[in-house]
C-alpha positions in Angstrom: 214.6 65.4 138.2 216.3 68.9 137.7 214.5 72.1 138.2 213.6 72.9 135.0 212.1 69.0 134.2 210.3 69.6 137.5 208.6 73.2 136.8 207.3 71.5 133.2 205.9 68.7 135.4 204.2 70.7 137.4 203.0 73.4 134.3 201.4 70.1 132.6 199.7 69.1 136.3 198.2 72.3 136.6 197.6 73.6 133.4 196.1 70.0 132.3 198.6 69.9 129.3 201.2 67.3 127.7 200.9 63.3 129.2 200.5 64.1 133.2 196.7 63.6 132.4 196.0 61.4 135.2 197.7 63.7 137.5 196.1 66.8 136.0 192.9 64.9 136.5 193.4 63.9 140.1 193.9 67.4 140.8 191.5 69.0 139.4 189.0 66.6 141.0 190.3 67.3 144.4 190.2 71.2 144.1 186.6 70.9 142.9 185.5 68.7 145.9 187.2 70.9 148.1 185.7 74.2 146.6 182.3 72.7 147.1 183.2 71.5 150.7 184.3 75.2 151.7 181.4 76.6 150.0 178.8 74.5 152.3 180.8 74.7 155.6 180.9 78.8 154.4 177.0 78.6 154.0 176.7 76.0 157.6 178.7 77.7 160.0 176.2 81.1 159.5 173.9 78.2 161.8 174.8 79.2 165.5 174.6 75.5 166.3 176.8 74.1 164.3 179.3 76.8 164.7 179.3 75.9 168.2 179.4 72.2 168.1 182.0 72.1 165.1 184.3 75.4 165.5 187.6 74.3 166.1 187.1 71.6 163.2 185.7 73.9 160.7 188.7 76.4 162.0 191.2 74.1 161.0 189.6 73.2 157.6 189.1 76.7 156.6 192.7 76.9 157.5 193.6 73.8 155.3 191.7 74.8 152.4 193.4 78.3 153.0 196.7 76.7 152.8 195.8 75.1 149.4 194.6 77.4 147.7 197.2 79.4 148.3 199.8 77.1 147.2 197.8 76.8 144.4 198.2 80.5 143.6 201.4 80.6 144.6 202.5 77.2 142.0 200.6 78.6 139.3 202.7 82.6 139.2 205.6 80.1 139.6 205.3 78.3 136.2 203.5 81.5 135.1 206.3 82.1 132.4 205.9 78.5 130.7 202.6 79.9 129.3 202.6 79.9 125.3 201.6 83.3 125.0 203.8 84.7 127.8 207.0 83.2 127.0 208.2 86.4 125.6 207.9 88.8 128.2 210.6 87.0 130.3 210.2 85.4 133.9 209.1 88.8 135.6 206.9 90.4 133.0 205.2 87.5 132.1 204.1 86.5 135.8 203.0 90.2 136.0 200.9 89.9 133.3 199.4 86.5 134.3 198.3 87.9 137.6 196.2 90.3 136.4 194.4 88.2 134.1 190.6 86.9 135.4 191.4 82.9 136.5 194.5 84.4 138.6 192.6 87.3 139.9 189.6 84.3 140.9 192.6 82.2 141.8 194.2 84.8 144.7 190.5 85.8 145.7 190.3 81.7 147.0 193.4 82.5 148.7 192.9 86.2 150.9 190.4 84.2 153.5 193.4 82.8 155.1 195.4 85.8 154.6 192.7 88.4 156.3 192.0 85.5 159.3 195.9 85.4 160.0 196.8 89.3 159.2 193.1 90.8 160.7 191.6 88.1 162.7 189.1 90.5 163.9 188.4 93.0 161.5 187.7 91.2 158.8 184.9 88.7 159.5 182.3 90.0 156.7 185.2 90.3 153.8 186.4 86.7 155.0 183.0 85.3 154.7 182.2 87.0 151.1 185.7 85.9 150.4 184.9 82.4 151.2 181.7 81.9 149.2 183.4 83.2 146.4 185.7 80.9 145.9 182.6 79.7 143.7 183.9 81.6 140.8 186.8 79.0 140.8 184.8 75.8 139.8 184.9 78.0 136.2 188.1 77.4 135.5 187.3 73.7 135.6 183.9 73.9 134.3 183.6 74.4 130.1 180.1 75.0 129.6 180.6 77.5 132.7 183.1 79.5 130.7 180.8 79.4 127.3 178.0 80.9 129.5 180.1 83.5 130.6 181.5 84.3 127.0 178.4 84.2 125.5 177.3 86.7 128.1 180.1 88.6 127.0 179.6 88.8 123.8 176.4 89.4 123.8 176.4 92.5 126.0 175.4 94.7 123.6 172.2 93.3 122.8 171.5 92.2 126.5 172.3 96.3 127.8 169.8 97.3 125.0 167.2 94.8 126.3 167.6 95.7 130.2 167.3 99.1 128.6 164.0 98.3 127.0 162.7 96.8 130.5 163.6 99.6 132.5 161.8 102.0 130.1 158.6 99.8 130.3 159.0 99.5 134.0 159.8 103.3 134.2 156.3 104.4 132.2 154.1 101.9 134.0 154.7 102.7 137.6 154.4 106.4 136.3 151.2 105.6 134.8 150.4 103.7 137.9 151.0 106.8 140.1 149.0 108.9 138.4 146.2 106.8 138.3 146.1 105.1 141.8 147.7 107.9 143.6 144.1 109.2 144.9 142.7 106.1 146.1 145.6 104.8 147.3 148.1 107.4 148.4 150.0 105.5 151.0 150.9 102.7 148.7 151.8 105.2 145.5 152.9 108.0 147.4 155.7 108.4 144.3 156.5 107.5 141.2 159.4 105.0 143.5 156.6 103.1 144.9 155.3 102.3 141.7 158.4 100.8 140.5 158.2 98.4 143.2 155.1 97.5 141.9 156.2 97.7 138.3 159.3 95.5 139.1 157.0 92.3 140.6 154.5 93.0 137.7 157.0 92.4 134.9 158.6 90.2 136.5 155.6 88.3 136.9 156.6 87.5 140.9 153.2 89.5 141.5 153.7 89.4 145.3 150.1 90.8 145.9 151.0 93.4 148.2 150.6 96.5 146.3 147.6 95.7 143.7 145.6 98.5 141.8 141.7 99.0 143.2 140.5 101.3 140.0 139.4 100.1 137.0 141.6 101.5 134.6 144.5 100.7 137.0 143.2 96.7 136.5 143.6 97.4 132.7 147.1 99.3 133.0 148.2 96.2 135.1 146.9 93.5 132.9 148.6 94.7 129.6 152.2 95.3 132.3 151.6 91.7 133.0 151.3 90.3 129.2 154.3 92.7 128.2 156.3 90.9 131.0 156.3 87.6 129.5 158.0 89.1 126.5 160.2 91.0 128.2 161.5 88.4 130.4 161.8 86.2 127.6 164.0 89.1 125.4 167.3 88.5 127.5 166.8 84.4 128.2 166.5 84.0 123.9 169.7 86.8 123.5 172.0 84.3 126.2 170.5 81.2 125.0 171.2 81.7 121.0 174.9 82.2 122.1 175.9 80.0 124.2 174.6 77.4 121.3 176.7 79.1 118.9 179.3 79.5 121.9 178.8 75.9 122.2 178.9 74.7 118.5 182.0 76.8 117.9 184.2 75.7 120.7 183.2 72.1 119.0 184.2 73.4 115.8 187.6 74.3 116.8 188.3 71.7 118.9 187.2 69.1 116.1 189.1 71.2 113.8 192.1 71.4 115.8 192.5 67.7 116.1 191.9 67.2 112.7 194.9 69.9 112.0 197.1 67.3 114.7 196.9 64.4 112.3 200.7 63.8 110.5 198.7 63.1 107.2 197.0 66.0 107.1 199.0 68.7 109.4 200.5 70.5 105.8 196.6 71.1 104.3 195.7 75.0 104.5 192.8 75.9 107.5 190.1 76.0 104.9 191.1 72.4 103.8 191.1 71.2 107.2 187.6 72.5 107.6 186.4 70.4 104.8 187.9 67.6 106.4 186.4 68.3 109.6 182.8 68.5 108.4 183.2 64.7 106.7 183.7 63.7 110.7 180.3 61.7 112.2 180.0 61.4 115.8 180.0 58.0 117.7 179.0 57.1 121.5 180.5 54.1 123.0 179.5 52.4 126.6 182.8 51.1 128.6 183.6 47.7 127.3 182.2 48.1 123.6 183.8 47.3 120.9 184.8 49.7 117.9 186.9 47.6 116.2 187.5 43.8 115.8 190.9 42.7 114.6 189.9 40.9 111.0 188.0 43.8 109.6 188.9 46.4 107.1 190.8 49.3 108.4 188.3 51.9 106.2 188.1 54.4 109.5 190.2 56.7 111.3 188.8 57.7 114.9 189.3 60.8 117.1 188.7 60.6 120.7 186.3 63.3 122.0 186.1 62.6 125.8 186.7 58.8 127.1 189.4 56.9 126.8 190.2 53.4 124.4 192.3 50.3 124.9 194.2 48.7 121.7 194.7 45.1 122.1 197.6 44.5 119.7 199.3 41.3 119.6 202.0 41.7 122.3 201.0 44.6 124.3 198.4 47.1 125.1 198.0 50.4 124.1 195.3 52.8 125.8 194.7 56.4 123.9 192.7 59.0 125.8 190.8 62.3 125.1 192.1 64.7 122.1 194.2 61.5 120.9 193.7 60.0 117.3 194.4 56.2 116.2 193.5 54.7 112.5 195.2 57.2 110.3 196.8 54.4 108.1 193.6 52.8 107.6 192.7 56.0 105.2 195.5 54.9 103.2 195.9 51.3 103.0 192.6 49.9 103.9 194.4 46.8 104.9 192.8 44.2 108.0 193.3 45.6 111.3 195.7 43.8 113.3 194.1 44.6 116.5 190.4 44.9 118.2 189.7 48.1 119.7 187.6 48.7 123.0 186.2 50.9 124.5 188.1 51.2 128.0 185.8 54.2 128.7 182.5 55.7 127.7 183.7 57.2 124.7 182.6 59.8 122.3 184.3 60.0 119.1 184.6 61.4 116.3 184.5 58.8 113.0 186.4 59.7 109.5 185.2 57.5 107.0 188.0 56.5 103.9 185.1 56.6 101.6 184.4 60.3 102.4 187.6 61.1 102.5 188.2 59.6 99.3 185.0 61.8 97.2 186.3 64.9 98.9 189.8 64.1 97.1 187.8 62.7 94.3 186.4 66.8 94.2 189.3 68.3 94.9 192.7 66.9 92.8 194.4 69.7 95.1 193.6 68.3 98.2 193.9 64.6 96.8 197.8 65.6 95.9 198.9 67.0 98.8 197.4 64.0 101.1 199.1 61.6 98.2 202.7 63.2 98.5 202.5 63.8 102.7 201.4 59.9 102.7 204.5 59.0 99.9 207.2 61.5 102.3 206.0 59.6 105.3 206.9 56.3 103.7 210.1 57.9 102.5 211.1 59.4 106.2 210.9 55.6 107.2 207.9 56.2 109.1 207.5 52.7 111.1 203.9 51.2 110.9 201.9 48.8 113.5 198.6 47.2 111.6 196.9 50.5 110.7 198.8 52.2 113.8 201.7 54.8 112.9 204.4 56.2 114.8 202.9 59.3 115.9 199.5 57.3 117.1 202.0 55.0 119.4 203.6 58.2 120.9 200.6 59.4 122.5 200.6 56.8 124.8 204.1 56.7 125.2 205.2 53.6 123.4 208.3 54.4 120.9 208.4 52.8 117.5 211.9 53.1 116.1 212.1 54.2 112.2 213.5 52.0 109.8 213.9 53.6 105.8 211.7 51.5 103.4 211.0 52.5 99.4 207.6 50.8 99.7 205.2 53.7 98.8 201.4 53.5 99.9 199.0 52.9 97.6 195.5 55.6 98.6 192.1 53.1 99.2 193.7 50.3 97.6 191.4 47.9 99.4 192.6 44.6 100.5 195.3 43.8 98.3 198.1 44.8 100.0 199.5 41.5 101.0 202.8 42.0 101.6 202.3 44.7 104.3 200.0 42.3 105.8 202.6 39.6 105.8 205.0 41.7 108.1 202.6 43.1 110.4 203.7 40.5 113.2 207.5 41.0 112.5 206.7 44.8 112.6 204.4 44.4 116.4 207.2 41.9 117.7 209.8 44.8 116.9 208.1 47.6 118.8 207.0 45.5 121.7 210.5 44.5 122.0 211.4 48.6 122.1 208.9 48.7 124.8 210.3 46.0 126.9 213.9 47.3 126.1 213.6 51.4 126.2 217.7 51.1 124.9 216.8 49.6 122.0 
């Protein structure tokens, strides 16, 4: 493997892109376990016991993890430059620019304990410790919903700073009118307006820790209406974060339904608006491992994307297995012929289910849309596009089997139903041909 072949490896391993899934998933499943294993033995060795019983083996996994994560750092500014939108600076520029942004900040953060502990082994025991628990902030880089929350927080910080600015004023004019009210009967507990916003603070909060309580009657009624006004203004910033991370949550869907819609051969030429439409015709679909979605026999009348899981494609000499963001049944949208092979579930599996039928009104709606699926489905046929059953080339590729191209002037004819005989006929030739490839990469 040269240098450069060996750099794109290790991009797609740590950047969880291109066919190293399994070792992009390996990896990210060990630096997770062993953020949460740092984390605890961060919180435990604060215990004098166990620091005494367990030092030097704590020592030398602190200094493990160190090591690590700081080849982690380190492998990540290397391939730095391989980064789509940091191709362009060149190899210097662009690793300049990627170590400023937040993940690489988060990133060399996880790495500084072992750099303080070797560099200042003494002076920097607090920083080291701080350091250490927050190498928390990495699990976000692996965690999606984390990273919604945090954008939706973002976003939203307009509206949030106004609310916390609404609480603060209320918090602000009741321990002021607290003051003034309790300061003569109790003038060690409101001795200033600062002592009532202690009291204030529990109040809204509704923590109410019962220390500091009013004795007068119209302090009772001042504190009674603080309390009810709490629950509302607790409840101000909790509906602002909640209403977006949903729509935080339903448009990271959206564009990740949208962008595997736009990945399909057949309809990769359709403008983003026609996509869209597309996308919305999708219906969602939750398998258990070992269920079926497909038996060979039945009509081909559905194309399936893979949300999350993974699927295994019993064909009639070989096996193929798809896994998340991959897409199989595209053919069956044109020639809604028998599938040739049963589909199962290897995984749980969510996916995403596009009918023909659908597909077929929508085109029935729109002759624009109908034309330019009709003549990318014709130009496939005319590039010599090879076809498996109701799998095409470009479906075989994601799981790395090859199916040479052979020129044919058969054109497809759209939802045609189950007349299409001769295809059928040559299915096997057609299987027999690319499990041969397989078997054969020379061929």
């Amino acid at each position: 493997m040269s240098g450069h072949e060996f750099k794109r490896a290790l991009y797609e391993v740590l950047e969880d892109t291109g066919k190293r899934r399994i070792g992009a998933r390996v990896l990210r499943n060990f630096l997770i376990v062993l953020i949460l294993i740092n984390i605890a033995l961060a919180v435990l060795e604060t215990v004098p016991e166990i620091r005494d019983i367990l030092s030097t083996h704590l020592r030398l996994i602190q200094l493990g993890s160190g090591l690590v994560f700081l080849a982690e750092y380190v492998m990540r500014l290397y391939v730095a430059d391989l980064h789509p939108p940091l191709r362009r600076y060149g190899p210097v520029f662009s690793r300049l620019r990627y170590a400023i942004q937040p993940d690489a900040i988060i990133d060399l953060i996880g790495a500084l304990p072992l750099l303080f502990v070797v560099f200042l082994p003494n002076q920097a025991v607090t920083m080291v410790v701080i350091l250490r628990l927050l190498r928390f902030l990495k699990l976000a880089r692996y965690s999606p919903a984390l990273r919604s929350l945090i954008s939706a927080v973002g976003n939203e910080r307009r509206a949030l700073l106004g609310s916390s600015m609404i609480i603060c004023g209320v918090i602000l004019m009741a321990a002021t009118l607290m003051y003034l009210i309790e300061h003569d009967d109790q003038p060690e507990k409101f001795r200033s307006i600062l002592h009532g916003i202690y009291w204030a603070i529990t109040t809204v909060t509704t923590v109410g820790y019962g220390d500091v309580v009013p004795v007068t009657n119209l302090g009772k009624t001042v504190g009674g209406i603080v309390m009810l006004m709490g629950y509302g203004l607790i409840a101000l910033p909790v509906g602002i974060i909640a209403s977006a991370f949903a729509r935080e949550i339903h448009s990271r869907d959206f564009v990740v339904t949208w962008s595997m819609v736009a990945r399909v051969p057949l309809f990769e030429d359709l403008k983003a608006t026609e996509i869209a439409e597309v996308a919305k015709l999708l219906q969602s679909l939750r398998v258990r491992k070992g269920g079926t979605i497909a038996e060979q026999g039945d009509v081909a009348d559905k194309m399936y994307f893979i949300a999350d899981g993974e699927v295994e494609i019993r064909l009639q000499h070989d096996t193929v297995y798809l896994g998340e963001g991959s897409f199989f049944g595209e053919l069956a949208l044109i020639n809604q012929t028998p599938r040739t092979a049963k589909v199962v579930a290897y995984k749980d599996c969510q996916l995403l289910v596009l009918e023909a039928e659908a597909l077929k009104h929508l085109m029935d709606r729109d002759e624009g849309l109908a034309k330019k699926i009709m003549d990318e489905a014709r130009d496939r046929v005319a590039a010599g596009k090879r076809v498996l059953g109701e799998l095409a080339e470009e479906e075989l590729q994601q799981s790395g089997v090859f199916a040479s191209s052979e020129n044919t002037d058969q054109e497809p004819e759209l939802f045609q139903g189950d007349d299409s005989k001769d295809e059928a006929d040559s299915e096997d030739d057609m299987m027999e041909e690319v499990a041969g490839t397989q078997k054969d990469p020379a061929k």
